[in-house]
DOSE-831233 format. One record per residue: x, y, z of N, C-alpha, C in turn; residue in one letter; residue number from 1. Coordinates in nm, 2 decimals. Example, Ala and Ser with C-alpha at 12.3 -4.5 7.8 and 13.67 -1.06 7.14 Angstrom:
<rs>
r nxx:1.32, nyy:-0.57, nzz:0.78, caxx:1.23, cayy:-0.45, cazz:0.78, cxx:1.32, cyy:-0.33, czz:0.78, type:A, seq:1
r nxx:1.28, nyy:-0.22, nzz:0.71, caxx:1.37, cayy:-0.11, cazz:0.71, cxx:1.29, cyy:0.00, czz:0.79, type:S, seq:2
</rs>
This chain:
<rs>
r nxx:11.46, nyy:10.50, nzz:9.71, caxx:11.56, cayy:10.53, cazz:9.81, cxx:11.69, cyy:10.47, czz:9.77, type:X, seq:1
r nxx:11.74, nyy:10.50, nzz:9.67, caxx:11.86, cayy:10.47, cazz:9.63, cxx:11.98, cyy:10.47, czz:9.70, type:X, seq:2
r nxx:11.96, nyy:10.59, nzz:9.78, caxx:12.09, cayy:10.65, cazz:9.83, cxx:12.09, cyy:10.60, czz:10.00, type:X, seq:3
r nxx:11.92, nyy:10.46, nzz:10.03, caxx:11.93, cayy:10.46, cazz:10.12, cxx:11.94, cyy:10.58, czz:10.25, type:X, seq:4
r nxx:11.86, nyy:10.71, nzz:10.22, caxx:11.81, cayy:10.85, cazz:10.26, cxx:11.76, cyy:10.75, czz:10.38, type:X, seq:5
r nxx:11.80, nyy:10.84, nzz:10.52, caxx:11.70, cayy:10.83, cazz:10.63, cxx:11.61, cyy:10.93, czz:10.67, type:X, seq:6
r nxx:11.61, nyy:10.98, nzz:10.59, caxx:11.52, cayy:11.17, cazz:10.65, cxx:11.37, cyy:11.12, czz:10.60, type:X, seq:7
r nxx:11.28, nyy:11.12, nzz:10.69, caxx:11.11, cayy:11.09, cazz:10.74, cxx:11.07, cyy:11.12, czz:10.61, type:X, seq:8
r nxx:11.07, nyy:11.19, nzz:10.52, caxx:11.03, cayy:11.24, cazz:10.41, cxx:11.05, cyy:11.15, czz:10.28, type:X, seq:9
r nxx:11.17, nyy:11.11, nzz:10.31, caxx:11.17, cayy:11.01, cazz:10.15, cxx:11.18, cyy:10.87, czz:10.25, type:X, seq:10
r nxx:11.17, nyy:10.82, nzz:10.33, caxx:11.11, cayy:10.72, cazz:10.39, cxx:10.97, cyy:10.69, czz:10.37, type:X, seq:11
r nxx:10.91, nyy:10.81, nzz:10.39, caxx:10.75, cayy:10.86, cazz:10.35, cxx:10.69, cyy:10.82, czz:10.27, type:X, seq:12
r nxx:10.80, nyy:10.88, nzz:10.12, caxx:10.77, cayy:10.83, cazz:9.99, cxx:10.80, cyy:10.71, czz:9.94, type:X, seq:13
r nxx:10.87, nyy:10.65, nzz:10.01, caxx:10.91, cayy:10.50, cazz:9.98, cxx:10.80, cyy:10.39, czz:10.02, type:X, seq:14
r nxx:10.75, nyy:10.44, nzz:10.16, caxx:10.67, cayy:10.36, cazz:10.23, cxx:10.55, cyy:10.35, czz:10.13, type:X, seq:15
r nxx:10.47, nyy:10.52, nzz:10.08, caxx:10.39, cayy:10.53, cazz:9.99, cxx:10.37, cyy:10.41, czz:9.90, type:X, seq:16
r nxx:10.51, nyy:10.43, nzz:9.80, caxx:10.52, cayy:10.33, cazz:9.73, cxx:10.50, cyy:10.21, czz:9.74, type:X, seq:17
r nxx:10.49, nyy:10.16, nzz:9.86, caxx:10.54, cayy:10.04, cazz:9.89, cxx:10.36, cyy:9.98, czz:9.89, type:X, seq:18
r nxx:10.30, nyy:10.07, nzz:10.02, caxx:10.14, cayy:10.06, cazz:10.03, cxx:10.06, cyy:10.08, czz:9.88, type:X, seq:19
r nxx:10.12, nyy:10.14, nzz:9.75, caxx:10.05, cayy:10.17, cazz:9.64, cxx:10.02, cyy:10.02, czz:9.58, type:X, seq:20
r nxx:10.17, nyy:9.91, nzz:9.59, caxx:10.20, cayy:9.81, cazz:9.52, cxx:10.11, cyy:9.70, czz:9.60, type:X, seq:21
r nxx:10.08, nyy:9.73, nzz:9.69, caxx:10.01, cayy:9.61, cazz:9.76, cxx:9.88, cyy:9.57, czz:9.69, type:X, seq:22
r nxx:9.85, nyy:9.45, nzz:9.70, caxx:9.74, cayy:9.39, cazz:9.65, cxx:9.66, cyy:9.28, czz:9.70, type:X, seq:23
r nxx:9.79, nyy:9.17, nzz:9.83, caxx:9.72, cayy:9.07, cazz:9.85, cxx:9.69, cyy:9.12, czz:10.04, type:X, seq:24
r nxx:9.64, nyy:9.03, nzz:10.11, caxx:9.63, cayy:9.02, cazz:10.23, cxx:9.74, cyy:9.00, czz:10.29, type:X, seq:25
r nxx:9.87, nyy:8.93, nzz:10.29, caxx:10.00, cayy:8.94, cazz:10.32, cxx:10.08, cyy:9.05, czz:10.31, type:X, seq:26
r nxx:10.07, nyy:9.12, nzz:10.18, caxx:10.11, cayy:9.25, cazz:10.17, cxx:10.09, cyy:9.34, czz:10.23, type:X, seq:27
r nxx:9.96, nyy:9.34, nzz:10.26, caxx:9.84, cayy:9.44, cazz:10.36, cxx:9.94, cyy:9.42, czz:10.49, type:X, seq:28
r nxx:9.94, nyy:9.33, nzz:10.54, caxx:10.01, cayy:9.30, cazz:10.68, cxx:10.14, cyy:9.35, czz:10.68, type:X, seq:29
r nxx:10.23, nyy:9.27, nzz:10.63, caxx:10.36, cayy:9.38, cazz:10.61, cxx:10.37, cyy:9.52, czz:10.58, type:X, seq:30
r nxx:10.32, nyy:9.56, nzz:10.49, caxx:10.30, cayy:9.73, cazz:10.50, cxx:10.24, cyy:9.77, czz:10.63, type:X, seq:31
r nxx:10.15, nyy:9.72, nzz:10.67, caxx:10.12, cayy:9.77, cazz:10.80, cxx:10.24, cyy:9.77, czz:10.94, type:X, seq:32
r nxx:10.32, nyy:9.65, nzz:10.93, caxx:10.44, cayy:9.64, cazz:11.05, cxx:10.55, cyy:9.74, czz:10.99, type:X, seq:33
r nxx:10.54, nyy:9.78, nzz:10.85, caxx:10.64, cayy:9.89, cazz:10.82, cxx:10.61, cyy:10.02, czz:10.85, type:X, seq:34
r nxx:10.48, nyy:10.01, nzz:10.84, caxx:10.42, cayy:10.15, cazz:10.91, cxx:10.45, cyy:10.16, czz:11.07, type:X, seq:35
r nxx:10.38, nyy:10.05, nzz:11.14, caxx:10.45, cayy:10.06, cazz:11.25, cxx:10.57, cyy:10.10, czz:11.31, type:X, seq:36
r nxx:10.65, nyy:10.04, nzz:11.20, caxx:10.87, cayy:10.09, cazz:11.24, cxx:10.88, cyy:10.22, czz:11.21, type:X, seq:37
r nxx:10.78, nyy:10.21, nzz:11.11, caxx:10.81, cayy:10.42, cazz:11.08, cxx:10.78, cyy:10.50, czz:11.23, type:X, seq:38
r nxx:10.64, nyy:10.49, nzz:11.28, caxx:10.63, cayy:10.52, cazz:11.38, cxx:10.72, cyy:10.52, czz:11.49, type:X, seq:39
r nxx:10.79, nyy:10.41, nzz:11.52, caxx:10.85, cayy:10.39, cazz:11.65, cxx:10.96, cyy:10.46, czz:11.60, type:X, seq:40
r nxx:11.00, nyy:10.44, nzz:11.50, caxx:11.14, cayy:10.51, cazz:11.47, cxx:11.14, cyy:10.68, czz:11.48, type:X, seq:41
r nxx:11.00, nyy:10.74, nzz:11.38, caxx:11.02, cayy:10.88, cazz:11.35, cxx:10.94, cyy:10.96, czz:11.47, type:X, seq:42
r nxx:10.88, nyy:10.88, nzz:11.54, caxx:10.79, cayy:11.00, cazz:11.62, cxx:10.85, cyy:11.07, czz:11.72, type:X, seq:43
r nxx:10.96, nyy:11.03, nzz:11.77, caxx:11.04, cayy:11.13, cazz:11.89, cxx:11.11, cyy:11.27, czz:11.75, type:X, seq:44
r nxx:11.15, nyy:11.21, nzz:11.64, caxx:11.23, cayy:11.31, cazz:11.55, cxx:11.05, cyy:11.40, czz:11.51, type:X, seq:45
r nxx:10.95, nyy:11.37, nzz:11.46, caxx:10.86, cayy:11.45, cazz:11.40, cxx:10.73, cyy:11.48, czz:11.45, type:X, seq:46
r nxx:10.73, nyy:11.40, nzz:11.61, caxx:10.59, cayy:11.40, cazz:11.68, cxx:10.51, cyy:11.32, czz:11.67, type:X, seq:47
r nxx:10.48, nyy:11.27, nzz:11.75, caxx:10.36, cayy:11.15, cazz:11.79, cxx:10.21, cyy:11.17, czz:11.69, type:X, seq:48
r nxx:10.18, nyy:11.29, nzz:11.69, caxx:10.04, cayy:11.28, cazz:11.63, cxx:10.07, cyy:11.31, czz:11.47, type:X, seq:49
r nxx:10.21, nyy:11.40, nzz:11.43, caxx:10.27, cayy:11.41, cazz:11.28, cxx:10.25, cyy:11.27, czz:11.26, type:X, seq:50
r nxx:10.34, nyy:11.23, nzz:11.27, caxx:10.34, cayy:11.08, cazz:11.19, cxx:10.24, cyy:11.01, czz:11.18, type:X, seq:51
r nxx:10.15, nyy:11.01, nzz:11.30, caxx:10.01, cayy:10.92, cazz:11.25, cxx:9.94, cyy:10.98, czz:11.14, type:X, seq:52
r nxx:9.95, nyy:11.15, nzz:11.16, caxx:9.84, cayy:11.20, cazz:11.05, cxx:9.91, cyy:11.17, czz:10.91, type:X, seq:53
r nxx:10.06, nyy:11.19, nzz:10.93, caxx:10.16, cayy:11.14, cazz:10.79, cxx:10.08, cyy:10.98, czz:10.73, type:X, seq:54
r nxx:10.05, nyy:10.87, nzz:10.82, caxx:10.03, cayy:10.79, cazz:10.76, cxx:9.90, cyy:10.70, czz:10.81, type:X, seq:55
r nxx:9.78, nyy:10.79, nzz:10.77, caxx:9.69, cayy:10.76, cazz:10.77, cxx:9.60, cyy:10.71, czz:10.71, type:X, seq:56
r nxx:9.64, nyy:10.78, nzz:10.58, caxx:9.57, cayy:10.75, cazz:10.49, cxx:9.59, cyy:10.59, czz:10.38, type:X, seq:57
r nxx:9.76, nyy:10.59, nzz:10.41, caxx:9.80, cayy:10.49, cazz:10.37, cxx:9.72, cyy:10.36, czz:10.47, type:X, seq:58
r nxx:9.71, nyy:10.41, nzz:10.62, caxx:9.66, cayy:10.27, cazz:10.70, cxx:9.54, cyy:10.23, czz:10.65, type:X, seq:59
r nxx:9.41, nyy:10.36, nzz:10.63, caxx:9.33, cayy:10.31, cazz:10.57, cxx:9.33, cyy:10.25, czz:10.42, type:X, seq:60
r nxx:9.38, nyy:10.27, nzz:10.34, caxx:9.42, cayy:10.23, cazz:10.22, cxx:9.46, cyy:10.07, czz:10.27, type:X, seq:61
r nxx:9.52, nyy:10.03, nzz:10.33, caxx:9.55, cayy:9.87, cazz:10.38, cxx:9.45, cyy:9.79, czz:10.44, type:X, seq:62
r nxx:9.34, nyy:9.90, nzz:10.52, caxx:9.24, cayy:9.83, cazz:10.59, cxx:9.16, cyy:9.78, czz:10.48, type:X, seq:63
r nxx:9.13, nyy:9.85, nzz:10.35, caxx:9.05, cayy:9.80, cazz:10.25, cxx:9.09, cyy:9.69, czz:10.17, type:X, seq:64
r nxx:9.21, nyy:9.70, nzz:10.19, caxx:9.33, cayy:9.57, cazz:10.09, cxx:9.25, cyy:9.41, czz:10.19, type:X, seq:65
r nxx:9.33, nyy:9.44, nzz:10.38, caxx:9.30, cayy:9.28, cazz:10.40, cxx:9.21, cyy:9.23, czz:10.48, type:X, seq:66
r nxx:9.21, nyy:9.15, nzz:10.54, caxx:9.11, cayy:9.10, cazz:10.60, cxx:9.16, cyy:9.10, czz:10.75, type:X, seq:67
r nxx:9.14, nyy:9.17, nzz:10.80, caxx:9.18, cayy:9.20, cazz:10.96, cxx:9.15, cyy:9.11, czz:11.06, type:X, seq:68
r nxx:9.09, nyy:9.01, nzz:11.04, caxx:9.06, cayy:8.88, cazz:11.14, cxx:9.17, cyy:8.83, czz:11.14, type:X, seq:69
r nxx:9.26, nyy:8.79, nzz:11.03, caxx:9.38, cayy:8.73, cazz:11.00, cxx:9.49, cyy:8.83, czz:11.09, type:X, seq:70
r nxx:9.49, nyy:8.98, nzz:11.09, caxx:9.58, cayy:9.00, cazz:11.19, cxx:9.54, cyy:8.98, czz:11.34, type:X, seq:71
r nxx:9.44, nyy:8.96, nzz:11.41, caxx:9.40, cayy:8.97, cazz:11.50, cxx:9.44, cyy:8.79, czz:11.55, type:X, seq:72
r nxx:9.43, nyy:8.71, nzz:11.45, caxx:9.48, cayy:8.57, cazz:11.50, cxx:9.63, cyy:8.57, czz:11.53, type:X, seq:73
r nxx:9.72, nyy:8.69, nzz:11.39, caxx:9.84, cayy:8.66, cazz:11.45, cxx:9.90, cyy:8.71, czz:11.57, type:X, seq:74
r nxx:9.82, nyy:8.82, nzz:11.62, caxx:9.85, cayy:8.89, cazz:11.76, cxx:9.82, cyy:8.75, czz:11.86, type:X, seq:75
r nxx:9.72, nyy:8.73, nzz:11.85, caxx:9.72, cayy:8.63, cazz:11.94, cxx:9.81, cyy:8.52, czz:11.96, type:X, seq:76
r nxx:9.89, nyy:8.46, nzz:11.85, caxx:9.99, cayy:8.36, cazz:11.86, cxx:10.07, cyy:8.43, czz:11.95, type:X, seq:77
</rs>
């Protein structure tokens, strides 16, 4: 995103990117809150169920990355 592009599509691909590089359990969590802003941000512009199926596959790709007890403690703080 060089040019800093807002259009859902190369945000998409950037996000992609971003979920490919992940590796630790910190990472896992932040990609997941980026996923979340995609959502809040793009689903009035592309539809509530597009975007989820847009990025599904990447969530489960993160569910395998961390350890989800660890988000579930920080919800609770």
């Amino acid at each position: 995103m060089d040019k800093r592009s807002t259009h859902w599509a190369d945000v998409l691909n950037w996000l992609q990117t971003v979920v490919d590089s992940c590796k630790t359990q910190e990472q896992a969590l932040t990609c997941e809150r980026l996923i979340k802003n995609f959502h809040r941000f793009y689903e009035r512009r592309i539809g509530h169920r597009e975007a989820w199926d847009l990025t599904r596959e990447m969530e489960s790709k993160l569910w395998k990355i961390g350890d989800w007890k660890l988000k579930d403690k920080i919800k609770n703080l």
